[in-house]
N, C-alpha and C positions, 0 to 999 in steps of 0.2 A: 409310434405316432398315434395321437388322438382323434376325435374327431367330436365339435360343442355344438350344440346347435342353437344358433339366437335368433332371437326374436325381438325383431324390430317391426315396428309397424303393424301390418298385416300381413307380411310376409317373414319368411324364414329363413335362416340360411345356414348351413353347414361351413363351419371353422378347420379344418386342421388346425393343428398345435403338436406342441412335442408333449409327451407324457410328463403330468404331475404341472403343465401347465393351464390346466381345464378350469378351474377356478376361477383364477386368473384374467382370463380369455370372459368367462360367464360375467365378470366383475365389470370390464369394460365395455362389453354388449352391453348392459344395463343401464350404463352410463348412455352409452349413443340412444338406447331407448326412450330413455328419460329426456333428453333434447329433441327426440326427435314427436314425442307429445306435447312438447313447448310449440308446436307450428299447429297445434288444434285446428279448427277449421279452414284455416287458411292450406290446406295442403295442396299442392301440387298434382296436377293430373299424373305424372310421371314417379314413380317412385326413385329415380335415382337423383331426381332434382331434391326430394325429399329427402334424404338420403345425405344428397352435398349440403342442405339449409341447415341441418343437424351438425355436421363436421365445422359447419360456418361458427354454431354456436361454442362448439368445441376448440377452435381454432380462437376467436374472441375471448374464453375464458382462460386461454393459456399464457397467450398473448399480456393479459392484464396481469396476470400471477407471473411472469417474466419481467414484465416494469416495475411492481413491486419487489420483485428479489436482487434488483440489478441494482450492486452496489453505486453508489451515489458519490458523486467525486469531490474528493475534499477540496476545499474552499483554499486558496491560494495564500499562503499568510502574507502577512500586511509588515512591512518594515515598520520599527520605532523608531522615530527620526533621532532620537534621544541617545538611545540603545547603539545605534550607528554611528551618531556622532563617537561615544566613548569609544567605541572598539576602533574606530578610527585613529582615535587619540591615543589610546595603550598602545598601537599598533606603531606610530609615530616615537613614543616614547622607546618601543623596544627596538628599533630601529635604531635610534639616537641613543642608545644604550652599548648597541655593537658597538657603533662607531666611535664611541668612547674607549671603550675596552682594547678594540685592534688601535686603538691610537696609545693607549696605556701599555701594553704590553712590551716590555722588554726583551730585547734578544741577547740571551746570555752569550761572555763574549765563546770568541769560537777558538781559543785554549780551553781554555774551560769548561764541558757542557754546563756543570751544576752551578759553577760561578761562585763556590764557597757558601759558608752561610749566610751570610749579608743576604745575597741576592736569592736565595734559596725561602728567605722570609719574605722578602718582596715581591718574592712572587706569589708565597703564599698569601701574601695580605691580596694582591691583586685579583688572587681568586677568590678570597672571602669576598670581598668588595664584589665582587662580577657577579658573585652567586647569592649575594643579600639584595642585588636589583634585580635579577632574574626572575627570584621567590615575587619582589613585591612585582612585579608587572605581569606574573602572571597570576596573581591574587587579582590583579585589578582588571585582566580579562574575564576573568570567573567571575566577579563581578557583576560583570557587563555584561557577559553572556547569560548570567541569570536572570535579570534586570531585566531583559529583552523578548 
């Protein structure tokens, strides 16, 4: 344990501190010193009121460096009435897309799972088809959602 001794005002005063933080401790006295000659003639009969008029200044300039570092809230974004409309619309069409497809869809018969090839191409084609509008509607979301 150490011990700094600062020099405020016209008086002095003995610090403890831990070791190797003497510096340190001398650095911020300095600082309170320096505030506390900002109150030049106007000083107070009392030395600890002088004392708190200094911590006042200290406390004010922390204060200001606190509202300048305090992040700033981002600004709320704003809908495109445009942009919303489409996504609206892709969204209507993907919807009207299912409900095509569960309505197209064939139940192979039930001797049969695979139902021979006939039906084996039909279903194949049903899924090309299903998955050539899938592609474009969601081409046409990305889109939208760029656009936006």
């Amino acid at each position: 344990m150490s011990t700094v001794t600062l020099t405020i005002g016209p008086k002095s005063y003995s610090v403890a501190c831990a070791d190797g933080e003497e510096a340190h401790i001398e650095a911020l006295g300095a600082i309170i010193a320096e505030k506390y000659s900002k109150l030049g003639a106007s000083r107070a009969p009392l030395e600890a009121q002088n004392l708190l008029f200094a911590a006042l200044f200290l406390a004010d300039e922390l204060a200001e460096a606190r509202k300048r570092k305090a992040p700033k809230a981002a600004p709320a974004p704003t809908a495109d009435p445009q942009a919303m409309e489409a996504l609206r619309s892709a969204i209507a069409q993907l919807e009207g897309d299912l409900a095509a497809a569960r309505a197209e869809t064939v139940a192979p018969p039930s001797a049969d799972l695979f139902g021979g090839p006939a039906l084996e191409d039909q279903l194949a084609q049903q899924l090309e088809a299903l998955a050539t509008r899938v592609e474009a509607s969601a081409e046409a979301l990305e889109a939208a959602a760029t656009s936006a």
